[in-house]
SETORMAR-344870 format. One record per residue: residue in three letters; x negated, y, z of N, C-alpha, C, O, CB in turn. Coordinates in pm, whole numbers, padded with zeros to 5 digits, always signed. Glycine has a CB too. Example, Ala and Ser with C-alpha at 12.3 -4.5 7.8 and 13.67 -1.06 7.14 Angstrom:
2
ALA-01319-00569+00780-01230-00450+00780-01320-00330+00780-01424-00332+00846-01131-00447+00905 SER-01285-00225+00708-01367-00106+00714-01290+00003+00787-01341+00114+00804-01408-00060+00572 
REM end
This chain:
224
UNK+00851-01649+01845+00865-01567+01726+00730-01557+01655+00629-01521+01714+00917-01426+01761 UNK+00733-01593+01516+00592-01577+01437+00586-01431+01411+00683-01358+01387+00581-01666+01288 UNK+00469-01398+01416+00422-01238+01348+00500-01221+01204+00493-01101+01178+00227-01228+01309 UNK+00562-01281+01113+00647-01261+01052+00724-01236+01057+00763-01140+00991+00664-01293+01020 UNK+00826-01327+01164+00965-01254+01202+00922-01143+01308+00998-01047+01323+01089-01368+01275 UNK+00823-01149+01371+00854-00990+01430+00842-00876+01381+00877-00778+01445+00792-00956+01523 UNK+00772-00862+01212+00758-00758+01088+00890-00725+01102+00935-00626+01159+00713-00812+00927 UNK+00967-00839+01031+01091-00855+00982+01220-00770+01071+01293-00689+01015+01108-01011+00978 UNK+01232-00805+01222+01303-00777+01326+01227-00610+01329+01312-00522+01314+01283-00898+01464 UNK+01112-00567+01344+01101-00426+01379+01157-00355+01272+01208-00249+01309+00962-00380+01405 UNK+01166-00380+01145+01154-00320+00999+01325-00321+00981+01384-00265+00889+01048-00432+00866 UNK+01386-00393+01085+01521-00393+01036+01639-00339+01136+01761-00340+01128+01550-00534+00997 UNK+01524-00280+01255+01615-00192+01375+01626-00031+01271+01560+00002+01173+01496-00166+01579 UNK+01740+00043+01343+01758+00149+01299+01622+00230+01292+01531+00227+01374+01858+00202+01371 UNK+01630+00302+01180+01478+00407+01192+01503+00543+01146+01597+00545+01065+01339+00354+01086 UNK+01458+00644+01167+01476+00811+01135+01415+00760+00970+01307+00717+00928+01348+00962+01261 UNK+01545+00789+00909+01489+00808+00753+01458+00921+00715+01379+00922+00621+01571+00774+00650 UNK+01492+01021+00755+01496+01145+00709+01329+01209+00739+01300+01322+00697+01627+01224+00789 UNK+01251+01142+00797+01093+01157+00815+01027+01109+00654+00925+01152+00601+01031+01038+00962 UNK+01098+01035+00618+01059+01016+00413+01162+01076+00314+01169+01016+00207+01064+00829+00349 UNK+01225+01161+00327+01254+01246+00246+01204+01279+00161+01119+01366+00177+01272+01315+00276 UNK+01225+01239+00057+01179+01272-00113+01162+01467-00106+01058+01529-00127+01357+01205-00262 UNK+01262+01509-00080+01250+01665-00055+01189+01782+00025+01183+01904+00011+01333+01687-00038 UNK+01142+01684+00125+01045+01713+00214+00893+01794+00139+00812+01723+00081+01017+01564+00286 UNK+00875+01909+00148+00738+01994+00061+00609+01880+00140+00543+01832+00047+00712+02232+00124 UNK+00576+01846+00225+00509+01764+00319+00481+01635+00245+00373+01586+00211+00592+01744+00449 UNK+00632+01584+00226+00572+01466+00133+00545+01438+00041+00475+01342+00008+00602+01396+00122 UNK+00615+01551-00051+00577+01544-00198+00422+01630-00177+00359+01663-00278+00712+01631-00317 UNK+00384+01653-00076+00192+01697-00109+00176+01550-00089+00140+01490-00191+00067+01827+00031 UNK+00190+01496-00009+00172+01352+00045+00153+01251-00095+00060+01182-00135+00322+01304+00147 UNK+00231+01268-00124+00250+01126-00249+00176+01224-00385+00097+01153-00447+00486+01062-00298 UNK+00183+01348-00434+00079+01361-00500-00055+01376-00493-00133+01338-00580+00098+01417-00541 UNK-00086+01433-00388-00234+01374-00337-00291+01229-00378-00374+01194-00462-00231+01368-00181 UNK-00218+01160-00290-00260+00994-00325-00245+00980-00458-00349+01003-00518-00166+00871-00256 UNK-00161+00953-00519-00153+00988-00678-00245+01010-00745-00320+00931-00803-00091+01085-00711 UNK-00246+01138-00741-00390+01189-00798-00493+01090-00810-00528+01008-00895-00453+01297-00710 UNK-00532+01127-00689-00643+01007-00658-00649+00886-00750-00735+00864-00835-00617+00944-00516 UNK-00509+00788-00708-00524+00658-00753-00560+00666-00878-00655+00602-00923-00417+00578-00738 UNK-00492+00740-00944-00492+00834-01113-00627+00781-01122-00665+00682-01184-00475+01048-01130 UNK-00711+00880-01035-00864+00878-01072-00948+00717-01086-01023+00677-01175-00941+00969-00945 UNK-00899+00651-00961-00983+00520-00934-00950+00417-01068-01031+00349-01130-00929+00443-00770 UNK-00841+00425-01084-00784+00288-01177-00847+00284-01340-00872+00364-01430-00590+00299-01193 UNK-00854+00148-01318-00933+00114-01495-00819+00161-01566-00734+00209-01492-00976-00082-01556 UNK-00777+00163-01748-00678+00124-01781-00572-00007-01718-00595-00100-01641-00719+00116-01884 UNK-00445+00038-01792-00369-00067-01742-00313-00127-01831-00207-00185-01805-00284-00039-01659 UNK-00343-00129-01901-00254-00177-02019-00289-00310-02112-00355-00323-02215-00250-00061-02114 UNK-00212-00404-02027-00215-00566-02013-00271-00636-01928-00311-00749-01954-00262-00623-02102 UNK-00284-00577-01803-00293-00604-01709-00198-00662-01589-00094-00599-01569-00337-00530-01702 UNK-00214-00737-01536-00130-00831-01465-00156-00759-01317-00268-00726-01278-00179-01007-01485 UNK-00006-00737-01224-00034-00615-01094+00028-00702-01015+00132-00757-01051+00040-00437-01093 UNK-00016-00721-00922+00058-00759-00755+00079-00676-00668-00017-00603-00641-00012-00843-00667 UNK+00174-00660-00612+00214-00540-00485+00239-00658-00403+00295-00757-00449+00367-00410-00502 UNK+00199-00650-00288+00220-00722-00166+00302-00614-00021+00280-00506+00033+00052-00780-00127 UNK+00376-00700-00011+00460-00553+00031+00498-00437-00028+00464-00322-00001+00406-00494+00111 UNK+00561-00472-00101+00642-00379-00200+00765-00300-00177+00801-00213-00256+00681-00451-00298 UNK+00841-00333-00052+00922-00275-00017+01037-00193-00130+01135-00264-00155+00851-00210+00064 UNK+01037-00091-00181+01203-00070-00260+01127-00009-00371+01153+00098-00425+01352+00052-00176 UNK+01029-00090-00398+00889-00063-00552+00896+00058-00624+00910+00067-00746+00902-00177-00699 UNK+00886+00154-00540+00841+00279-00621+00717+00319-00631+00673+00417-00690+00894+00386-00581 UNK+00660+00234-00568+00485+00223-00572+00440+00129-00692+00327+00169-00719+00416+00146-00415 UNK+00469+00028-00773+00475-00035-00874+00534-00037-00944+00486-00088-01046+00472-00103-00873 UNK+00655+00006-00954+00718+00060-01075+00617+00217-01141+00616+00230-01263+00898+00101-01019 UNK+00531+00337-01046+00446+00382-01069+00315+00327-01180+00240+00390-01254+00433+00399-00961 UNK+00326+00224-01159+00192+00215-01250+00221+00206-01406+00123+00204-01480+00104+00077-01209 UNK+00378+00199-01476+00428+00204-01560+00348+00307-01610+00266+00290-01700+00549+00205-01548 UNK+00375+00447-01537+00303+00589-01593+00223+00564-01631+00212+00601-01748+00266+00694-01529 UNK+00124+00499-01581-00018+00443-01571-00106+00358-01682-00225+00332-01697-00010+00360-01463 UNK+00050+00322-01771+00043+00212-01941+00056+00092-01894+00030+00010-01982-00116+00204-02049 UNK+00096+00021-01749+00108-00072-01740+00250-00120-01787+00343-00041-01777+00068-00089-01635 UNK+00268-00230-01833+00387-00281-01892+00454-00386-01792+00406-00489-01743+00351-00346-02033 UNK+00590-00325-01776+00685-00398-01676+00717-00544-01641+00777-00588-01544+00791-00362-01704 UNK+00650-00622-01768+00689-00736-01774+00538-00792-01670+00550-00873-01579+00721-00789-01946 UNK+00413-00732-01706+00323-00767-01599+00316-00713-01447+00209-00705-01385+00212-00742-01651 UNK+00398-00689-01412+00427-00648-01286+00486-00728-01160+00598-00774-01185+00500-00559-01310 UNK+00453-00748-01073+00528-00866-00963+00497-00788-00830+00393-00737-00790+00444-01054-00960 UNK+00612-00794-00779+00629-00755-00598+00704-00854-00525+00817-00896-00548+00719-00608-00561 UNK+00618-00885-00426+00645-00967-00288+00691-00844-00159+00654-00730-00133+00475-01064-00237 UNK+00771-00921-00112+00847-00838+00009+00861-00900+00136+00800-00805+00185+00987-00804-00024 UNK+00889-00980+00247+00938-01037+00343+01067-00984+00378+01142-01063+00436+00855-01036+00436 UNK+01111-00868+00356+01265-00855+00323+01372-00854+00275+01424-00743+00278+01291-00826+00323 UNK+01463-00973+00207+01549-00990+00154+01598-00867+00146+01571-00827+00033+01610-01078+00195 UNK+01656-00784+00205+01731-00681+00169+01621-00544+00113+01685-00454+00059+01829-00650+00304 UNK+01512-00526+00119+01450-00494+00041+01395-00543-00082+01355-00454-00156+01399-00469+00091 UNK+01379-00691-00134+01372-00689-00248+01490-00647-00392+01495-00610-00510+01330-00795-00237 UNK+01572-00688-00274+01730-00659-00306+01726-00512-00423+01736-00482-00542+01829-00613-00124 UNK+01704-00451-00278+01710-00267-00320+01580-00249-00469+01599-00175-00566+01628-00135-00123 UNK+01496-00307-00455+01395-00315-00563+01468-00344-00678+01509-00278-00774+01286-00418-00541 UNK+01471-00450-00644+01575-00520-00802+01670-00401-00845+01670-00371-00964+01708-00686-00759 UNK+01732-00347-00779+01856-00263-00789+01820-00165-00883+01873-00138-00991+01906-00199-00654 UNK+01680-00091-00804+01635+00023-00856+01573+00017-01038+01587+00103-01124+01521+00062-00745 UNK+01490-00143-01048+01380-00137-01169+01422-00322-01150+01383-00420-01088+01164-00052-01130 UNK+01522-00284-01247+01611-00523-01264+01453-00518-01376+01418-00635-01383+01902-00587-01430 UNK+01379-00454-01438+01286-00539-01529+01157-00581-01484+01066-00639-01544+01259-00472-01646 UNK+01172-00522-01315+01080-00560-01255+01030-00732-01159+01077-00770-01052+01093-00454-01191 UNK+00967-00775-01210+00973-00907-01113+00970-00886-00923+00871-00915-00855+00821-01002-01162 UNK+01096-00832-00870+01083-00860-00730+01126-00994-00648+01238-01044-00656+01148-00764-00678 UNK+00999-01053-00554+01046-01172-00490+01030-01197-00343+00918-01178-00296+00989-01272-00552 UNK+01101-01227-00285+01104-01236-00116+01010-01328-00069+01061-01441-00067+01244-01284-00052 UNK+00886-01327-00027+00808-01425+00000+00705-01354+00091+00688-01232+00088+00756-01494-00125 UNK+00631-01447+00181+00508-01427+00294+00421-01390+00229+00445-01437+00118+00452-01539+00378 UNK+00286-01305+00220+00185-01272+00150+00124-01373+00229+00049-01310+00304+00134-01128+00139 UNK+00115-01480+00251+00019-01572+00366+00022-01679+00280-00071-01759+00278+00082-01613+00539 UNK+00100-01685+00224+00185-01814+00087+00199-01728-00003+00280-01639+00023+00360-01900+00110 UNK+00132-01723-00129+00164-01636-00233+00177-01769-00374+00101-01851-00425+00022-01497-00247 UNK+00307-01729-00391+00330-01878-00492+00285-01818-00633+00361-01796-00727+00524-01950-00503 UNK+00139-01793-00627+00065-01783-00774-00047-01827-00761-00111-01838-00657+00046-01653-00838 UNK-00093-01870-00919-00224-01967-00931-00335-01848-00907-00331-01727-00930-00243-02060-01103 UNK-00435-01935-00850-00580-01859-00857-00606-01768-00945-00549-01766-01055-00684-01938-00877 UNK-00698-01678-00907-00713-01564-01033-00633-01520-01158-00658-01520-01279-00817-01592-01094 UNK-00536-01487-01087-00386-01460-01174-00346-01321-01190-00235-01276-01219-00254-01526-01099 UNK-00441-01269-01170-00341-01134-01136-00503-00987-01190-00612-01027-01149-00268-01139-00874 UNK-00506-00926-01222-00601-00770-01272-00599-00720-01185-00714-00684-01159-00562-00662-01376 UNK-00491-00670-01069-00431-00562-00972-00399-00628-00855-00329-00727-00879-00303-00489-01023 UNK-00425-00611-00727-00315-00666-00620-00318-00533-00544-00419-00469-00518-00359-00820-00517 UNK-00205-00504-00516-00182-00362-00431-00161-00359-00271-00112-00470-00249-00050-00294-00486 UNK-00169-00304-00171-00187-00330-00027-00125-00178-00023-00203-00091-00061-00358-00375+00047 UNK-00007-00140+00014+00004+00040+00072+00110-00025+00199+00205-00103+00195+00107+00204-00077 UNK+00041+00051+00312+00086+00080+00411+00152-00082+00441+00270-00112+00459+00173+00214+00396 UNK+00034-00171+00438+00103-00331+00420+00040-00376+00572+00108-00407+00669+00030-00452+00250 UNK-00138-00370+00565-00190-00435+00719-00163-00365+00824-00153-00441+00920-00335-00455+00740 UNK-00146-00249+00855-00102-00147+00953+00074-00231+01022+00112-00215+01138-00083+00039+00846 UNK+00136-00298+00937+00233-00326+01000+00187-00521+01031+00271-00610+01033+00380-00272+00901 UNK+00076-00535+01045+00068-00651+01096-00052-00705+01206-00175-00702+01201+00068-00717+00986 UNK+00055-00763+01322-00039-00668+01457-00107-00818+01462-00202-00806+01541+00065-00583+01652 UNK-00103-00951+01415-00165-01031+01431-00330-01082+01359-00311-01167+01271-00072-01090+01420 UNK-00431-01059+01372-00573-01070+01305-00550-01210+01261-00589-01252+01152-00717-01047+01408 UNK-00486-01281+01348-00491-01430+01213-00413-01384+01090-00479-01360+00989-00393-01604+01270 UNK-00262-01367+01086-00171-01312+00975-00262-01223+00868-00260-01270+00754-00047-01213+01045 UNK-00336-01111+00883-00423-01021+00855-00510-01108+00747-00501-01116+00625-00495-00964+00988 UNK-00592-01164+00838-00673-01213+00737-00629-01334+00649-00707-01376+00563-00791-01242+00798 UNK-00480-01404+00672-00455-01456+00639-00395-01435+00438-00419-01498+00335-00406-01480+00750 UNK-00335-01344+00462-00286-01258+00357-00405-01201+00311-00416-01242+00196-00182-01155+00398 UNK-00512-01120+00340-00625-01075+00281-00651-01225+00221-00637-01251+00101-00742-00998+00386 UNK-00685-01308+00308-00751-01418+00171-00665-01471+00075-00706-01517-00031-00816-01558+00220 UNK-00535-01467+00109-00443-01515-00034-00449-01405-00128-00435-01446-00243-00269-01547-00007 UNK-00466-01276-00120-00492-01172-00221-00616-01188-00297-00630-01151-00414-00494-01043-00160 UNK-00739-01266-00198-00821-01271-00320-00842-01373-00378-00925-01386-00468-00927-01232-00310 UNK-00753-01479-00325-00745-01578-00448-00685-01592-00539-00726-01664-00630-00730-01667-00434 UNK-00531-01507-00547-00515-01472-00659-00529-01363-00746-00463-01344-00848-00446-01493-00662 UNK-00648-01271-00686-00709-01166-00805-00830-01244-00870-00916-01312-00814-00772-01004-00737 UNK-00811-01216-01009-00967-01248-01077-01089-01221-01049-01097-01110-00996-00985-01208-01180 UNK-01202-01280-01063-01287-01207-01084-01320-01060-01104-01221-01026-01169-01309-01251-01145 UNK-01378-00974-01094-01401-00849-01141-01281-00779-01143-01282-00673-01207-01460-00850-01262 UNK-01154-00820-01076-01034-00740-01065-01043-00659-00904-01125-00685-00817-00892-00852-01085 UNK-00945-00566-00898-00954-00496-00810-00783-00515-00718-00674-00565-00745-01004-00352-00878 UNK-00847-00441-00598-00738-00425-00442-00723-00281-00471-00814-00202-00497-00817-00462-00248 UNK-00605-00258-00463-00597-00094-00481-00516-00038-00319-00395-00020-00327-00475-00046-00653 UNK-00568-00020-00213-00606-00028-00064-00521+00124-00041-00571+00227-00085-00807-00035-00020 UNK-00397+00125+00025-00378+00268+00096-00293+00237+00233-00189+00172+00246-00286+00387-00013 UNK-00375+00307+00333-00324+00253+00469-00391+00380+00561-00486+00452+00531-00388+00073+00514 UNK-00312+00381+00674-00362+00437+00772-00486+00395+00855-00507+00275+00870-00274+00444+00834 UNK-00594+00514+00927-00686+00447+00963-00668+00492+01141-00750+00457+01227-00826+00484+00871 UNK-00576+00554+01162-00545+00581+01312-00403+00521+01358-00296+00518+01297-00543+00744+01340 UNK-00435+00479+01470-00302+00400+01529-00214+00561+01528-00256+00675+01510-00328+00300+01728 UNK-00037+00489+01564+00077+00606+01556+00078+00608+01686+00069+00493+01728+00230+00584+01481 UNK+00086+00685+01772+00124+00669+01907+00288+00631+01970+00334+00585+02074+00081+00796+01957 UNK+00342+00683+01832+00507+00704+01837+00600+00554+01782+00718+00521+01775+00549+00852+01713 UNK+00455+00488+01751+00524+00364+01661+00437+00238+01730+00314+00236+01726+00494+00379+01458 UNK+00528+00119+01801+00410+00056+01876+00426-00050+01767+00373-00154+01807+00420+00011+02057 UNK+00482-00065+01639+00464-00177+01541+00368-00142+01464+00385-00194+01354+00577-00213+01461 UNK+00278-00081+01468+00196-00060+01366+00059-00039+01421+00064-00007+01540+00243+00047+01285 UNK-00082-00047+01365-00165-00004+01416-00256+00053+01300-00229+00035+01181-00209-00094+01502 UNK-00369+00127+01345-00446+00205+01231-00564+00061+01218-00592-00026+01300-00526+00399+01291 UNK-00616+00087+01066-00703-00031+00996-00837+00036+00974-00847+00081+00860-00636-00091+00840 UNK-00939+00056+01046-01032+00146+01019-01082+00104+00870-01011+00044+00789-01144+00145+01133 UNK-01233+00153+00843-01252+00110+00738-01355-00067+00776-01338-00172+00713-01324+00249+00650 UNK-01433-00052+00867-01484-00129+00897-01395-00278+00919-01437-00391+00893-01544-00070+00988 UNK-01314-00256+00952-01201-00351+00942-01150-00413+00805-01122-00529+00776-01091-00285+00997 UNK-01148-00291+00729-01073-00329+00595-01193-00403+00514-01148-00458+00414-01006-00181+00503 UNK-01356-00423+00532-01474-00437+00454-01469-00598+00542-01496-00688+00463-01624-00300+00473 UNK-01453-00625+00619-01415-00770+00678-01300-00853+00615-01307-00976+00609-01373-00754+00824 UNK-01164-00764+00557-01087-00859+00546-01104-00893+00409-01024-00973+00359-00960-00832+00589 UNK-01214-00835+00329-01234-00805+00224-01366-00865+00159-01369-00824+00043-01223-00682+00230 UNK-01481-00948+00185-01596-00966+00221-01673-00978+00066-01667-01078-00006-01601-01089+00325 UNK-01744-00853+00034-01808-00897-00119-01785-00761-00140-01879-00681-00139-01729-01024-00240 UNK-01634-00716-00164-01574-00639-00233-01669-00490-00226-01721-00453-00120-01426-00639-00181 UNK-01679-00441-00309-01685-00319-00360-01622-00197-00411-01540-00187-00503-01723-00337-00410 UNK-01678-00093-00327-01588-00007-00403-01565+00128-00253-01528+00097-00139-01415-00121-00469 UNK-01604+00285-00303-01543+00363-00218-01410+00393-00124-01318+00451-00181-01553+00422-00271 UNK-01394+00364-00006-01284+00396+00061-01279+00571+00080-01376+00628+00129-01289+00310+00199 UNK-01169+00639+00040-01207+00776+00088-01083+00791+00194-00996+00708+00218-01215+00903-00044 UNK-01098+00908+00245-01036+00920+00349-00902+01066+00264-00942+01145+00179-01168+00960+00497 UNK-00758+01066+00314-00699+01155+00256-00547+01141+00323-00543+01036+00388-00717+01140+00104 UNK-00458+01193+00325-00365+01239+00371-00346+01312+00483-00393+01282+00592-00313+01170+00370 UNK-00256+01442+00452-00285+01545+00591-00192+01450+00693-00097+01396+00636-00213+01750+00575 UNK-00205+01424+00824-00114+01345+00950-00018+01364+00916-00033+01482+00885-00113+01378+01094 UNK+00127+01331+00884+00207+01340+00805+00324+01399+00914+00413+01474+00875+00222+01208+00722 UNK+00316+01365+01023+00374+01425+01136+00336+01580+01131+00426+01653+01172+00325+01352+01269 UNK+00202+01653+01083+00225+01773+01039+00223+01825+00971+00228+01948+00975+00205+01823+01060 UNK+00210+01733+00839+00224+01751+00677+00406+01804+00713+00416+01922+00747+00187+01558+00550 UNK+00523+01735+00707+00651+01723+00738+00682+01887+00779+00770+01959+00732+00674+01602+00858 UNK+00589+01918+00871+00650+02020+00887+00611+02186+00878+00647+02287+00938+00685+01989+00983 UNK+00534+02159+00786+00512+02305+00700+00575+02392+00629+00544+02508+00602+00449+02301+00624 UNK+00686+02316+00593+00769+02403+00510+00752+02482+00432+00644+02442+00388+00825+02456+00551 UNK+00777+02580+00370+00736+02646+00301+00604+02695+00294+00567+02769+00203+00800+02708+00304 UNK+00524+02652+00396+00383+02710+00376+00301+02544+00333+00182+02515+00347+00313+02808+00553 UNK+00373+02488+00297+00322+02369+00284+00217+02407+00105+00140+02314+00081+00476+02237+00290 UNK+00215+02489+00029+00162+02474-00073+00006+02511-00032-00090+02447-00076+00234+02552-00178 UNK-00006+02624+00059-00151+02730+00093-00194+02611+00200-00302+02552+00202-00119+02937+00180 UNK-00082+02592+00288-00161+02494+00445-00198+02400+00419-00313+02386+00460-00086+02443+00571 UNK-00140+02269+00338-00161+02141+00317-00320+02110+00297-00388+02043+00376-00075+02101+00201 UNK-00389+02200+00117-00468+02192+00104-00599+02190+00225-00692+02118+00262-00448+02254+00025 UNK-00549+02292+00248-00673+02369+00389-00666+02252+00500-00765+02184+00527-00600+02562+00490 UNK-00566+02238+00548-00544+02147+00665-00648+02034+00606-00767+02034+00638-00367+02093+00692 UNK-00595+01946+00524-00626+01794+00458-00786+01851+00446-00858+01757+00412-00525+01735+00275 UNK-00847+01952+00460-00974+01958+00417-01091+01928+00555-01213+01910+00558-00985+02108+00346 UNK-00995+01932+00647-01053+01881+00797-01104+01719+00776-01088+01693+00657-00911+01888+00932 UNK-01135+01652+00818-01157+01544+00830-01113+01416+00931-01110+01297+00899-01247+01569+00826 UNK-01075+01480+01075-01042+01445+01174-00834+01486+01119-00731+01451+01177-01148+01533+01310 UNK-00841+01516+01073-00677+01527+01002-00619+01492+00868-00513+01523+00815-00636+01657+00999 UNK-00766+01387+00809-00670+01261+00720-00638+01161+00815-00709+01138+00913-00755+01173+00587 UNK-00533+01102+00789-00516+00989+00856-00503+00870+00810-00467+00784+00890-00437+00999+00915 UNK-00535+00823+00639-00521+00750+00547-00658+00730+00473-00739+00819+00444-00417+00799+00474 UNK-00668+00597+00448-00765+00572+00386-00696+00501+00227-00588+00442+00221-00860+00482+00486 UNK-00779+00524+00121-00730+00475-00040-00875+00465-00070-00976+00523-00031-00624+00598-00159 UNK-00848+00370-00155-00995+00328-00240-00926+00171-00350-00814+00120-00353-01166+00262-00079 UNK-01067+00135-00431-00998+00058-00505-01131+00000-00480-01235+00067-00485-00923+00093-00643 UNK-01128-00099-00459-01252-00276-00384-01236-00335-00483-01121-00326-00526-01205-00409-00230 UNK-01341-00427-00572-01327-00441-00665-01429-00615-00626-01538-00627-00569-01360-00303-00761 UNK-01357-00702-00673-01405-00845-00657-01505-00878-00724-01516-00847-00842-01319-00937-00686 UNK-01633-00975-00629-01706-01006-00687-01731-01114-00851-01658-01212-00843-01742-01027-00589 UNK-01782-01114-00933-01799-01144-01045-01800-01329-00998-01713-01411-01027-01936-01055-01114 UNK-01905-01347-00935-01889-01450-00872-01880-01410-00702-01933-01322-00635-02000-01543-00919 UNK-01779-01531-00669-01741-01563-00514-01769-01740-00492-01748-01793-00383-01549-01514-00483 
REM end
């Protein structure tokens, strides 16, 4: 079995959905937090060309719409047929396509944006890893940017995944520039605050040893 199909096979056994609940007070701190943030890091967008690599059911790139990016420059890669599927379903003006980030069928410096969320954490092989890191930067431009959100601690509860420190992520990345910050409260106790999730979240996430996510935007050298 290639580290591909074993993505593929873990990602497609039954899983507790109800841990991403849109309604969840936990996650909606979760996803506006990051938000925010990204808000902050990103140049304009407007005519800019975006890659999501691992895009999964693109509500993470259909996002950058808000952002002034225009739908027609937008493209997501998936390794799951039945997730690009659900993409298409959700945003048909979006370009979604089923393909390996290891093989990315676009020309060199093609792209303003390439996006990475919660993409290397599910890939336990360091060849695959860096394999896909270098097809991302051959097809970002020059002076274009990685817009980076991933966990930096392994799950104990999840043996398909592992945490990407930062030191890790500045290797698969080599040149690149640009602040990694650290942010999301552990989401295992983000989830379950409940109603005190508006006063706790803040306070909690202000620990350091209780982000468990790293975001930043790495920005390619002028020349490589």
């Amino acid at each position: 079995m290639t580290e591909a199909d074993r993505i593929v096979s873990a990602y497609r056994r039954p899983r507790n959905v109800s841990q991403w609940d849109a309604g969840n007070p936990g996650n909606q701190a979760i996803l506006a937090e990051r938000r925010a943030l990204a808000r902050r890091l990103l140049p304009p967008l407007h005519g800019k060309r975006i890659l999501e690599v691992g895009s999964g059911h693109g509500s993470e790139l259909a996002w950058m719409v808000e952002l002034g990016a225009s739908r027609a420059n937008l493209v997501g890669v998936d390794l799951l047929p039945e997730r690009v599927e659900a993409a298409r379903a959700a945003h048909p003006d979006i370009d979604f396509r089923v393909a390996n980030g290891e093989n990315l069928d676009f020309p060199a410096a093609s792209f303003d944006l390439v996006m990475a969320f919660t993409l290397f954490t599910s890939i336990l092989d360091p060849k695959m890893a860096a394999g896909v890191a270098a097809e991302m930067r051959r097809v970002l431009k020059p002076g274009g940017g990685v817009l980076w959100y991933d966990f930096r601690y392994d799950n104990p509860f999840n043996r398909h995944v592992r945490g990407v420190p930062e030191a890790e992520v500045r290797r698969l990345f080599p040149g690149f520039t640009g602040e990694l910050r650290s942010l999301t409260l552990i989401p295992q106790v983000a989830r379950r605050l409940g109603p005190l999730t508006a006063a706790a979240y803040p306070r909690l996430a202000a620990a350091p040893p209780l982000r468990s996510h790293l975001l930043g935007l790495l920005t390619k050298p002028d020349a490589v």
